[in-house]
C-alpha positions in Angstrom: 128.0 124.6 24.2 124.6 125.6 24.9 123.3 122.8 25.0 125.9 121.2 27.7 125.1 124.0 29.7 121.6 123.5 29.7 121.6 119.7 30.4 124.1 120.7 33.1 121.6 123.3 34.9 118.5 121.0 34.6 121.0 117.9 36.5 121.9 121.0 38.9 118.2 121.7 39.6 117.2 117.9 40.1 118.6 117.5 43.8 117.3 121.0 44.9 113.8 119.1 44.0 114.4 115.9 45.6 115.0 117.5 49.2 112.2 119.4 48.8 109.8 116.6 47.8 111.6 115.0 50.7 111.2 117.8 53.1 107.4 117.6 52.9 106.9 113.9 53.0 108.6 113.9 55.9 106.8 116.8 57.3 103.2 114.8 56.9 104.9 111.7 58.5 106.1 114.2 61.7 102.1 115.3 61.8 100.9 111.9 61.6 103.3 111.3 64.5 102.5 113.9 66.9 98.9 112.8 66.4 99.2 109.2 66.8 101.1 110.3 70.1 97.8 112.7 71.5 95.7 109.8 70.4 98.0 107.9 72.5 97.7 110.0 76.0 94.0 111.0 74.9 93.5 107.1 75.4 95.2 106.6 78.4 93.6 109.7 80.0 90.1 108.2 79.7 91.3 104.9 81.1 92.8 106.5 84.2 89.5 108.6 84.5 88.0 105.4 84.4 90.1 103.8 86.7 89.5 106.9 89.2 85.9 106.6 89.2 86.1 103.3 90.2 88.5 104.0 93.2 86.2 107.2 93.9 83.5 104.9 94.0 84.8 102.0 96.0 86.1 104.8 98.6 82.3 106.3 98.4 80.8 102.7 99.4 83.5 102.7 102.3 82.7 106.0 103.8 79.2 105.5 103.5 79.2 101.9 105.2 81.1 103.7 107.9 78.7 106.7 108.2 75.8 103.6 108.6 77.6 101.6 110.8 77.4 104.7 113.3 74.2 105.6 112.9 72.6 102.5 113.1 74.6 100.4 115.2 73.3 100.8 118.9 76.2 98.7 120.5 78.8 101.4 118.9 76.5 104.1 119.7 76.6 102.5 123.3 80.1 102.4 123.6 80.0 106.5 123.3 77.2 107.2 125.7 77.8 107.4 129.8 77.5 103.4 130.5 80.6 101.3 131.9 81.9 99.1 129.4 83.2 95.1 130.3 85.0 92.9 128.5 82.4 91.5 126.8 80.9 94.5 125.5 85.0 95.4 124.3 84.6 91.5 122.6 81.5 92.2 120.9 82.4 95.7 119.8 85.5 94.3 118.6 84.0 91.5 116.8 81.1 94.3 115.3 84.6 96.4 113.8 86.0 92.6 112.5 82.7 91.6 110.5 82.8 95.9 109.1 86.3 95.5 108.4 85.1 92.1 105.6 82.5 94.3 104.3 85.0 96.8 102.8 86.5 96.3 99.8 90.4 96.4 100.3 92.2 95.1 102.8 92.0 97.5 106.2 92.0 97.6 110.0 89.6 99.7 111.9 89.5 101.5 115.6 87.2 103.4 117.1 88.4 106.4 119.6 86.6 106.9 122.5 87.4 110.6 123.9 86.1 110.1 128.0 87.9 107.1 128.5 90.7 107.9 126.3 90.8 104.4 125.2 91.1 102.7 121.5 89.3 99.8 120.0 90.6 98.1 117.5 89.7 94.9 115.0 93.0 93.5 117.1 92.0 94.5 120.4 92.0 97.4 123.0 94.8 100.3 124.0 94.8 103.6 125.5 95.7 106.4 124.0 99.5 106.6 125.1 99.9 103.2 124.2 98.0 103.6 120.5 100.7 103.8 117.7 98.4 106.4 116.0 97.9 108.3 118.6 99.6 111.6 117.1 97.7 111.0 114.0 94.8 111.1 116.3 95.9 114.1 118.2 96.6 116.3 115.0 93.5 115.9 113.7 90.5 115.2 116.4 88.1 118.0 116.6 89.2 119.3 114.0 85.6 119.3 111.5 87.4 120.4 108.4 89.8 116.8 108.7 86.7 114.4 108.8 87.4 112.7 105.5 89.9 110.9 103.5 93.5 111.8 104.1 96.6 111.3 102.1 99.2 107.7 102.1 100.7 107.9 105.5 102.5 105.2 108.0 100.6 103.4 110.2 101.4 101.1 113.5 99.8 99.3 115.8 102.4 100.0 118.4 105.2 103.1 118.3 107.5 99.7 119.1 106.5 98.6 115.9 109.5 98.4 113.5 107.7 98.0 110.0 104.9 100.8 109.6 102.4 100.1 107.2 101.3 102.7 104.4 97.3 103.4 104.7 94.7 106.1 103.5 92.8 107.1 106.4 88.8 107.8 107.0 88.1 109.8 109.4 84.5 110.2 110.9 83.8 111.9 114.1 80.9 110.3 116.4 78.7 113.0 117.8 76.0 113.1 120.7 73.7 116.2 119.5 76.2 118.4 119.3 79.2 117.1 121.5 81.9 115.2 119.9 82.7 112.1 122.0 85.1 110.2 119.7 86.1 109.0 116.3 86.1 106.2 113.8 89.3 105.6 112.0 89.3 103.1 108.9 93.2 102.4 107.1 93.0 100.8 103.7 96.2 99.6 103.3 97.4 101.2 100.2 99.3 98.0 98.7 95.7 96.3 98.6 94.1 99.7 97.3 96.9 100.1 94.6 96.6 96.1 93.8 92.7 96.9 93.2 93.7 100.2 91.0 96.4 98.0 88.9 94.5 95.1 88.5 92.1 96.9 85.6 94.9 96.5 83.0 95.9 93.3 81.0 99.2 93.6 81.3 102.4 95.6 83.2 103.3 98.1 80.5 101.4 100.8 82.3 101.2 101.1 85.9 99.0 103.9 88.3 100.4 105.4 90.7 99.0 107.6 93.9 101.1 111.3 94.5 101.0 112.3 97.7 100.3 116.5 97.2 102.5 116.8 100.5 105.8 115.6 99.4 105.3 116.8 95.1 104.5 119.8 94.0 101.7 120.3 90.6 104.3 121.4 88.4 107.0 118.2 88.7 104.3 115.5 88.8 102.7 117.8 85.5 106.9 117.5 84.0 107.1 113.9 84.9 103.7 112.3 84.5 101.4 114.2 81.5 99.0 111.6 82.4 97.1 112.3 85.5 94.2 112.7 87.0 92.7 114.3 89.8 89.9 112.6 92.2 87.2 115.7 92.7 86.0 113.2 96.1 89.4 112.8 97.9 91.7 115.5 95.8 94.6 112.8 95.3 96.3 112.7 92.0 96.6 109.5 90.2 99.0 109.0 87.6 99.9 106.7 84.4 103.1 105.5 84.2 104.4 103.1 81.3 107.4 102.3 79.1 105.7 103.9 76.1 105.7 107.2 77.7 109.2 107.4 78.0 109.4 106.4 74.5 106.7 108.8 73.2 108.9 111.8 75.1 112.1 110.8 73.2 110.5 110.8 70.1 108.6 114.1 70.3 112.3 115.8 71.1 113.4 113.8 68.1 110.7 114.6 65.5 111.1 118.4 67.1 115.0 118.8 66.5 114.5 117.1 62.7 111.3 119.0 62.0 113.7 122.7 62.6 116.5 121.0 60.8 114.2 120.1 58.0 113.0 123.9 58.0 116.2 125.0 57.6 117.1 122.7 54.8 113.9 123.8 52.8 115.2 127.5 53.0 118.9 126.9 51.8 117.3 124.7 48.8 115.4 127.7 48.1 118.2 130.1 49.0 119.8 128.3 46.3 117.3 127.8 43.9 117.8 131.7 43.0 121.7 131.6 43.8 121.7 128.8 40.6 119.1 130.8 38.5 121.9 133.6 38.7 125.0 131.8 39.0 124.3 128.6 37.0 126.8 125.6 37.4 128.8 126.1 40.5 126.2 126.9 42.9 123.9 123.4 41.9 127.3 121.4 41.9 127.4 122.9 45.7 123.8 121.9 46.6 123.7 118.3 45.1 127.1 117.7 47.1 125.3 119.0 50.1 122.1 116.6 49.3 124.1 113.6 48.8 126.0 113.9 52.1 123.1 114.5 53.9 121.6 111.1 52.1 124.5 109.3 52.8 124.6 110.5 56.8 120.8 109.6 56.7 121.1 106.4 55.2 123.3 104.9 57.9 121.0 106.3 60.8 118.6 104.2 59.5 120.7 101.1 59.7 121.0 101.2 55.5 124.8 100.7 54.5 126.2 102.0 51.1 123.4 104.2 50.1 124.4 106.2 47.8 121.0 107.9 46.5 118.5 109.8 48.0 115.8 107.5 46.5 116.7 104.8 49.6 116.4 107.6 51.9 112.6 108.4 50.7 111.8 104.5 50.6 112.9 104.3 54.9 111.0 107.3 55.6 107.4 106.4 54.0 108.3 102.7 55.4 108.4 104.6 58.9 105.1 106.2 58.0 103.3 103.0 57.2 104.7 101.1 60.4 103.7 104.2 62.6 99.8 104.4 60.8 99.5 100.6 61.5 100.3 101.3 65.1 98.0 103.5 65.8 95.0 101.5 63.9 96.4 98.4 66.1 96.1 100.7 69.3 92.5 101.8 68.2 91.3 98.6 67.9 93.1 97.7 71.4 91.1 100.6 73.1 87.7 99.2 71.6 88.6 95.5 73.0 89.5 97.3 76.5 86.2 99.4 76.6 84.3 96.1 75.9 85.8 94.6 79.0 85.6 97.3 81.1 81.4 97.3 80.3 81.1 93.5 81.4 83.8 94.0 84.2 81.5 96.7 85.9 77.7 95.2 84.9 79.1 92.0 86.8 81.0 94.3 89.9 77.9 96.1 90.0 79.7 99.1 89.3 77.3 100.0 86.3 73.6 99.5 86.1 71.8 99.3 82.5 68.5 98.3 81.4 68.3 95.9 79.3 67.1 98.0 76.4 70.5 99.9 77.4 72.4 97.0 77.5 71.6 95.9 74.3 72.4 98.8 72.5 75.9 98.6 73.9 76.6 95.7 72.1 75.6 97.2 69.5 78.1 99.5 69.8 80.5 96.6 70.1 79.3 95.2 66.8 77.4 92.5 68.8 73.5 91.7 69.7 72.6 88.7 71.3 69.1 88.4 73.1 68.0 86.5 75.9 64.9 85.8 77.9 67.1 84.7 81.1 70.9 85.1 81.9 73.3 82.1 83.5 76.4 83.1 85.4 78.7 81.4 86.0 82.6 81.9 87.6 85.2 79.8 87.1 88.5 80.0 89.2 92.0 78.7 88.3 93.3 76.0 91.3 96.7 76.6 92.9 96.8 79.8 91.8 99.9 80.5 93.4 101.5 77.4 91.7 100.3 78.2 88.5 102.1 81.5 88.7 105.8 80.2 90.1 105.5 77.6 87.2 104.8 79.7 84.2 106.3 83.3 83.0 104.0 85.9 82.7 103.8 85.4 79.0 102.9 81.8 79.4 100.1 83.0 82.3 98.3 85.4 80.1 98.5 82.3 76.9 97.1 79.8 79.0 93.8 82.4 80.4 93.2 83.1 76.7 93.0 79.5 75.9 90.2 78.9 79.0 88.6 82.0 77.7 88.9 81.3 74.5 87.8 77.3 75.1 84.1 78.2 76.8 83.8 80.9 74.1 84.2 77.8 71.4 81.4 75.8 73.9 79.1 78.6 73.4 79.4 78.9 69.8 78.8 74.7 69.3 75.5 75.3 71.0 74.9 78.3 69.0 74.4 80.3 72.1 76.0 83.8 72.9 78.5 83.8 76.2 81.1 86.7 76.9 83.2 86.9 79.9 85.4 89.0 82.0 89.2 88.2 84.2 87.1 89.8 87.7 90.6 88.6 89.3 94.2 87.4 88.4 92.6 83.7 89.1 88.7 84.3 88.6 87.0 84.8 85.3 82.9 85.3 84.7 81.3 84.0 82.0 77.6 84.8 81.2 75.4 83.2 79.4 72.3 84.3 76.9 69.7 81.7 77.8 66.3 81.9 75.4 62.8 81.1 76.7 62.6 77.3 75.5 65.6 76.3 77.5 65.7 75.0 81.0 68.6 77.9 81.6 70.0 76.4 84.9 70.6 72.8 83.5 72.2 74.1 81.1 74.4 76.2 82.9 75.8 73.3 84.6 75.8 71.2 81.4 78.6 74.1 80.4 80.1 74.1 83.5 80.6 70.2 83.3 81.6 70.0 79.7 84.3 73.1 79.8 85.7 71.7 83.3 86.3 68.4 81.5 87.7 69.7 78.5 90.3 72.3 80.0 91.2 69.3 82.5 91.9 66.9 79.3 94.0 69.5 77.3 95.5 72.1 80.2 97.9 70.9 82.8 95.4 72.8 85.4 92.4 72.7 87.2 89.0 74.8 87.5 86.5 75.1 90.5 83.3 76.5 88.9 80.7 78.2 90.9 77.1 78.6 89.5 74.8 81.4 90.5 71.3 81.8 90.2 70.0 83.3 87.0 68.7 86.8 86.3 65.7 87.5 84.3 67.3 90.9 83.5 70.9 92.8 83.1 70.1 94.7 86.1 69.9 91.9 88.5 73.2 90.1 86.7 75.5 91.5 89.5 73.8 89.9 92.6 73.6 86.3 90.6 77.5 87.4 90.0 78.4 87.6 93.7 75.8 84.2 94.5 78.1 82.3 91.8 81.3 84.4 93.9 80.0 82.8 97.3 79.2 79.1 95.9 83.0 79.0 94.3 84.5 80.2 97.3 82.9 77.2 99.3 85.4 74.8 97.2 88.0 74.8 100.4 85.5 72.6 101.9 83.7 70.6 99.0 86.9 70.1 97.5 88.9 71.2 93.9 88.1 71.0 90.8 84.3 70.5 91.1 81.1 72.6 90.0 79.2 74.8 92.9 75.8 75.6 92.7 73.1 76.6 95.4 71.9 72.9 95.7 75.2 72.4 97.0 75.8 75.2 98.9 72.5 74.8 100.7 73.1 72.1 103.3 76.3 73.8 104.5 75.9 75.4 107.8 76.7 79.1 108.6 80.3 79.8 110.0 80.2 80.5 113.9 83.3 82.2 114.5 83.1 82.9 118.1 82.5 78.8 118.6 85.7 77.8 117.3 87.7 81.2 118.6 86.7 79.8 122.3 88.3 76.2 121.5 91.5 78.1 120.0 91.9 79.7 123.6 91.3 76.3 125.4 93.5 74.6 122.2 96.3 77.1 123.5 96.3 76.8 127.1 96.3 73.3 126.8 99.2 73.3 124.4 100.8 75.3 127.5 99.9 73.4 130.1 102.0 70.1 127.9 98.2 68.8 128.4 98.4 66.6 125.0 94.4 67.5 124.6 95.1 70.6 122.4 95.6 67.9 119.2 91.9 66.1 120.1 90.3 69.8 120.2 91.9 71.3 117.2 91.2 68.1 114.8 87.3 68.4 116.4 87.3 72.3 115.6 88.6 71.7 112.2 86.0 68.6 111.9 83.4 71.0 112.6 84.3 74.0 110.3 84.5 71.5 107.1 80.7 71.4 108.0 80.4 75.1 107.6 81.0 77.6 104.9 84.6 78.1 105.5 86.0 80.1 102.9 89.8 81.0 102.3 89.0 84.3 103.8 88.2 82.2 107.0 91.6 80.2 106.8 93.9 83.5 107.2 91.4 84.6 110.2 91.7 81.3 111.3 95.4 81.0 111.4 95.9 84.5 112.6 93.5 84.3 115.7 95.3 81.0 116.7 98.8 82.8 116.1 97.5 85.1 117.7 96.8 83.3 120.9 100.0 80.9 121.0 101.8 84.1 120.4 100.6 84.8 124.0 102.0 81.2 125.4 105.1 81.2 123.7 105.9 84.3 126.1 105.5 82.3 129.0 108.2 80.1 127.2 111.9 79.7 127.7 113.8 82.5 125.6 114.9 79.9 123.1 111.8 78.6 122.3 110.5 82.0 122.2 113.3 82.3 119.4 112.3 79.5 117.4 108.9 80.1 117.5 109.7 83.8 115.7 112.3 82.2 113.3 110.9 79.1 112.2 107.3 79.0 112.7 105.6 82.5 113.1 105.8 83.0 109.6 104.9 80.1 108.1 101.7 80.1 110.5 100.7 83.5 109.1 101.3 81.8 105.5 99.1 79.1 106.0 95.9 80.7 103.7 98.1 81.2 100.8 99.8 77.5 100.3 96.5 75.6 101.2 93.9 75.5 98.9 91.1 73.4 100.6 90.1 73.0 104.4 92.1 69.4 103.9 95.0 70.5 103.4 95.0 73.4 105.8 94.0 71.1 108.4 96.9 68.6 107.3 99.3 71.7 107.1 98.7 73.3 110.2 98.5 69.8 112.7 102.0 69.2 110.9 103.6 72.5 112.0 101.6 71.9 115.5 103.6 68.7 115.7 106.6 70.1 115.1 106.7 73.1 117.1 105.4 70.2 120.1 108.4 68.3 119.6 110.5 71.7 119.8 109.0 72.7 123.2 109.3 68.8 124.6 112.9 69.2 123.3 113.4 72.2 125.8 111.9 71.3 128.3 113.0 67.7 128.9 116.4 69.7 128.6 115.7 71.5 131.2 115.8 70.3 134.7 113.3 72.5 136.3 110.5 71.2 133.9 111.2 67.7 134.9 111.0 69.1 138.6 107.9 70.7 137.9 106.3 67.5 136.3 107.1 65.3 139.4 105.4 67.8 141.6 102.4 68.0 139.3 102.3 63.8 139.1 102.6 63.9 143.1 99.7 66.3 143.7 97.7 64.2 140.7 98.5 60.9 142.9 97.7 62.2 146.6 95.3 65.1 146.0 93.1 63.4 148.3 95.4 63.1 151.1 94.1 66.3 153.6 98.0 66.9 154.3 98.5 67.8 150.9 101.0 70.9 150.9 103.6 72.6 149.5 106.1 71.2 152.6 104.7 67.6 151.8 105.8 68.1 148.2 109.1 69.7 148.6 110.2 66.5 151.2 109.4 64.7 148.7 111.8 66.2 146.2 114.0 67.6 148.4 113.7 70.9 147.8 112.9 74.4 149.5 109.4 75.1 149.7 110.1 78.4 148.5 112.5 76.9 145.5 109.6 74.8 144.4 107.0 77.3 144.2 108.8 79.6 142.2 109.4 76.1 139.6 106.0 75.5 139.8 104.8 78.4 138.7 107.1 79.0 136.0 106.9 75.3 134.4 103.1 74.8 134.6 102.1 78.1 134.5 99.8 78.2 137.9 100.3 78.5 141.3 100.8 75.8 143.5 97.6 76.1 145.6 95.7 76.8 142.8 96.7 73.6 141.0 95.6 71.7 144.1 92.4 73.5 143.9 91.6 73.1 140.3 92.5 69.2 140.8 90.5 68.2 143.9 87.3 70.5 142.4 87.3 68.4 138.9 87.3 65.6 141.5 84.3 67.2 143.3 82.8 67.6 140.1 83.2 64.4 138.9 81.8 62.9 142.0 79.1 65.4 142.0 77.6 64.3 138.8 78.9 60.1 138.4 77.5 59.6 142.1 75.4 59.8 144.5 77.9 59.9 147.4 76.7 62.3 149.9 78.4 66.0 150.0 80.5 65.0 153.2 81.9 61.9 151.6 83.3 63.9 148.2 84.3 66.3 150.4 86.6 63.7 151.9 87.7 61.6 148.5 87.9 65.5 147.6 90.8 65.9 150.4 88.9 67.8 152.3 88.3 66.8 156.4 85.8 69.9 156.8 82.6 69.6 155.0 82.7 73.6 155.3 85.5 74.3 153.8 85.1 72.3 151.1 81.2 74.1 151.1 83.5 77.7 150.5 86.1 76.5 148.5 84.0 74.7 145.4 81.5 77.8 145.9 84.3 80.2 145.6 85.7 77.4 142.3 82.6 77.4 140.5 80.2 80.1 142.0 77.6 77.8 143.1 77.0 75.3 145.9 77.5 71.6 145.3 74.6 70.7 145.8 73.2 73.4 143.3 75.4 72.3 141.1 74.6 68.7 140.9 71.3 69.2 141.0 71.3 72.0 137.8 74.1 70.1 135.4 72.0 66.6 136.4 69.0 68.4 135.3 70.7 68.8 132.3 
């Protein structure tokens, strides 16, 4: 009997020590947890900070542009003092806030605030104060010294009118003469771009950063909902780091805290009745090991585990958890060490960071790499049809196909036992760079890359590259300006064409882009499209001819487009209500979208005579349906047949057409746009001219073939036309 009862008490004691065993392995795996989770935010604290800096910084370079551009510019400074101001100087100061407005980094607009005349500037023209969409933002905050700075995401509109506001940071900087204020500089980065920019850092959509407005959240909430932030010491936002993993991380912290107390609490009963057996024996252990087994059985199922009937599976599950958790956070270790590496090479080529090249070598070394080099080739290579590339392939095919071109010139390098790392600059423009030794010629071989990777990615990838080459750098510290050379050469592929190789020898013979050239034929383009003068087509091929001669970049195409919408935007208002309809509906948009489906200056060009076309045989449509157009025509044909006839006159016409004088006026002027008399006028002086400068007829005979009887007033009239005296004028455009 004693010794069943003994066997009896040691099989009582055995599940009191399996839950504690159990108890403490599970305890360690709960520590390991909670620190693989502070590794976790520790991580993505420092690449937020990182990402912060960078904003900070690109903010920095924007203010202090800004603060330069009023110092040193003399026309703004001008615009402030106590001169008039015409419309050229407006032009010119508008064209001076256009070319600041490229130099920034993120897409913005720009006005300038002009406190005497209580007028605005802006990249899109002029306004006054009452008309300026911003003008509360203005009024809240000029004079004000303390609100000279960067202010938080707020709406933004041209026009109060305006239905769709746009959300911008602001910069404010006040312009001072000694010590009076006399106006302001505003500059909005559109937040979407500056966001874009901030996003853009991380390889793929898991975590996202987000800007909190302090106005509309208070510290405590964004703290609760967002553990990872950040605070900018230059502008005081917050940014913050949101991701699916976070949400995950939470529920598991509540779940490892609820288990870890329930765990606790188990440990105590086992001991609890530990010393209830030692004094009770049989019946208390029979208790216990019921207790342990129901708590095995409840804990097998939560793990998926059906019919386990021990606590031995249990165990197994929970150190199989532990392994699977320490691998993860090894795997995200190593993930942090890849993403550090590409952040260095990232900001060496933005010019974000500047090392020495003793510096720059240890790095690597830090990286487990060394590779040196007498000379460094850069060059960048950009994915063609970007846009097409992205609709035809998930996101998961997208990021495959950049590791195989990464991968592929990575394979080139190692063939010619050379070293080459690269950085994704952009979602369609990678770097690569080059370690080039003194005894090779390190530009011809650059291009030798260039042409062998080109060729093989266009052999085994169903895509394209355009690779520009930059100059070479004899050290790291210069790699960032032969970065932005190789930037400027691949841009130039809209007009040498796809899938080709850049370098300066190339780029060289293109000439510089004169913007206000071609802006001048775009107004003549328009008017002429207005006028149903079929001219407009001759001078926009010959404007586009010209610009495929010049460094036209894709930049260039959306100004491009939008300075011409701009303009016909103006002469559709002149136009019937219907066609001011279509032209909203069915072209205005796909105008603006012109830069994004064209790649080169070739297809733009085909692109946008296509939609010209179109939208022509829209307005002919209308206006051949329209009676008072086909009025209007016969009365412009009559004054283009008998312009020379001194009788020529509104009364004359209207017999003609049996009409009211009156009745044909108004036509007139609402079909071609101009005024009778001045129609006459502009007709009979390109006569004049022509006569002028094709013959040598005296003044009084043009005068007559002019349709003019009276050598004197034909004398004031073509004075008053063109501002000179005919005989002036022959004699200065023959001179000519």
């Amino acid at each position: 009997m004693r010794m069943n009862w003994y066997y009896r008490t040691i099989l009582s004691y055995a599940p009191i020590f399996f839950v504690i065993i159990s108890s403490m392995i599970f305890v360690i795996f709960l520590a390991l947890n909670n620190a693989s989770e502070r590794k976790y935010l520790e991580t993505n604290k420092a690449i937020l900070d990182r990402i912060v800096f960078h904003a900070d910084a690109n903010l920095m370079l924007i203010e202090r542009n800004v603060v330069s551009k009023l110092l040193m510019d003399s026309e703004i400074q001008d615009y402030f003092a106590n001169t008039s101001q015409d419309a050229l100087d407006d032009f010119l100061l508008q064209k001076k806030l256009i070319d600041l407005s490229l130099t920034l980094p993120f897409a913005n607009t720009i006005y300038i605030y002009n406190e005497a005349e209580q007028r605005i500037i802006s990249d899109l023209g002029s306004y006054s104060l009452r008309s300026f969409g911003d003008a509360d933002f203005l009024a809240a905050n000029y004079g004000r010294k303390e609100a000279a700075g960067w202010f938080n995401p707020r709406s933004f509109a041209y026009s109060p009118h305006e239905e769709e506001a746009q959300q911008v940071v602001s910069l404010v900087k006040f312009v001072y003469t000694g010590d009076d204020m006399r106006g302001a500089l505003v500059v909005n980065v559109y937040q979407r771009s500056f966001m874009e920019y901030l996003n853009s850092f991380g390889e793929s959509d898991y975590n996202r950063v987000r800007l909190i407005d302090a106005a509309s959240s208070s510290p405590d909430q964004v703290t609760a909902m967002n553990p990872i932030q950040v605070q900018s010491d230059y502008t005081g936002w917050t940014y913050v780091s949101e991701g699916v993993h976070d949400q995950g991380y939470n529920w598991l912290s509540l779940f490892s805290n609820a288990w870890m107390v329930i765990w606790i609490i188990l440990i105590l009963l086992a001991l609890i009745g530990f010393t209830i057996i030692t004094h009770i024996h049989y019946k208390p252990i029979q208790s216990i090991t019921e207790k342990v087994s129901q708590f095995s059985n409840r804990k097998s199922e939560e793990l998926g585990i059906k019919g386990a009937n021990n606590e031995f599976t249990f165990i197994e599950m929970a150190l199989d958890h532990l392994l699977k958790r320490s691998l993860d956070y090894e795997n995200l270790h190593k993930e942090d060490s890849l993403l550090r590496q590409q952040r260095l090479f990232h900001d060496l080529l933005a010019g974000h960071l500047v090392l020495t090249d003793e510096e720059f070598q240890q790095r690597l070394t830090e990286f487990n790499l060394s590779a040196p080099y007498d000379r460094l080739g850069v060059m960048v290579a950009e994915l063609d049809r970007y846009a097409e590339f992205t609709d035809r392939y998930k996101v998961k095919d997208q990021n495959l196909l950049k590791f195989i071109v990464e991968s592929a010139f990575r394979d080139l390098g190692q063939s010619h036992h050379v070293f080459v790392w690269h950085a994704w600059m952009e979602p369609h423009r990678i770097a690569f760079v080059v370690h080039h030794t003194a005894d090779s010629h390190s530009t011809q071989v650059t291009i030798t890359y260039a042409e062998e990777f080109k060729k093989w990615i266009h052999q085994h990838l169903e895509l394209t590259l355009t690779i520009g080459i930059g100059a070479d750098s004899t050290s790291i510290e210069t790699l960032a300006d032969s970065y932005r050379n190789a930037v400027e050469n691949v841009e130039l592929k809209t007009v040498l064409g796809i899938h080709s190789i850049i370098d300066n020898r190339r780029s060289a013979g293109i000439l510089n882009l004169d913007r206000y050239a071609y802006l001048q034929a775009l107004d003549y383009a328009a008017q002429s499209f207005r006028m149903n003068d079929s001219e407009w087509r001759a001078k926009l091929t010959q404007v586009l001819g010209e610009l495929s001669k010049m460094q036209f970049r894709k930049r260039d195409m959306a100004e491009f487009a939008q300075a011409f919408l701009k303009r016909m935007d103006q002469v559709v208002l002149a136009m019937s209500p219907p066609i001011q309809s279509r032209w909203k509906s069915d072209y205005q948009g796909r105008f603006a979208n012109l830069a994004e489906t064209a790649e080169t200056l070739a297809e733009f060009q085909e692109q946008f005579m296509s939609l010209m076309n179109q939208f022509e045989a829209c307005v002919e449509e209308d206006r051949q349906a329209r009676r008072h157009h086909s009025l209007a025509m016969q009365a412009k044909h009559y004054i283009d047949a008998h312009f020379a006839d001194p009788g020529l006159s509104l009364v004359q016409v209207s017999d003609y057409l049996n009409l009211q004088p009156s009745t044909l006026s108004v036509i007139f002027k609402e079909e071609i746009g101009e005024k009778f008399v001045d129609y006459v006028l502009k007709v009979r002086m390109q006569q004049a001219k022509q006569l002028l400068l094709e013959t040598e007829d005296s003044i009084q005979s043009v005068a007559i073939n002019s349709g003019y009887q009276n050598v004197n007033s034909f004398y004031r009239a073509f004075k008053k036309f063109q501002d000179i005296p005919p005989g002036e004028y022959r004699n200065m455009h023959r001179a000519t």
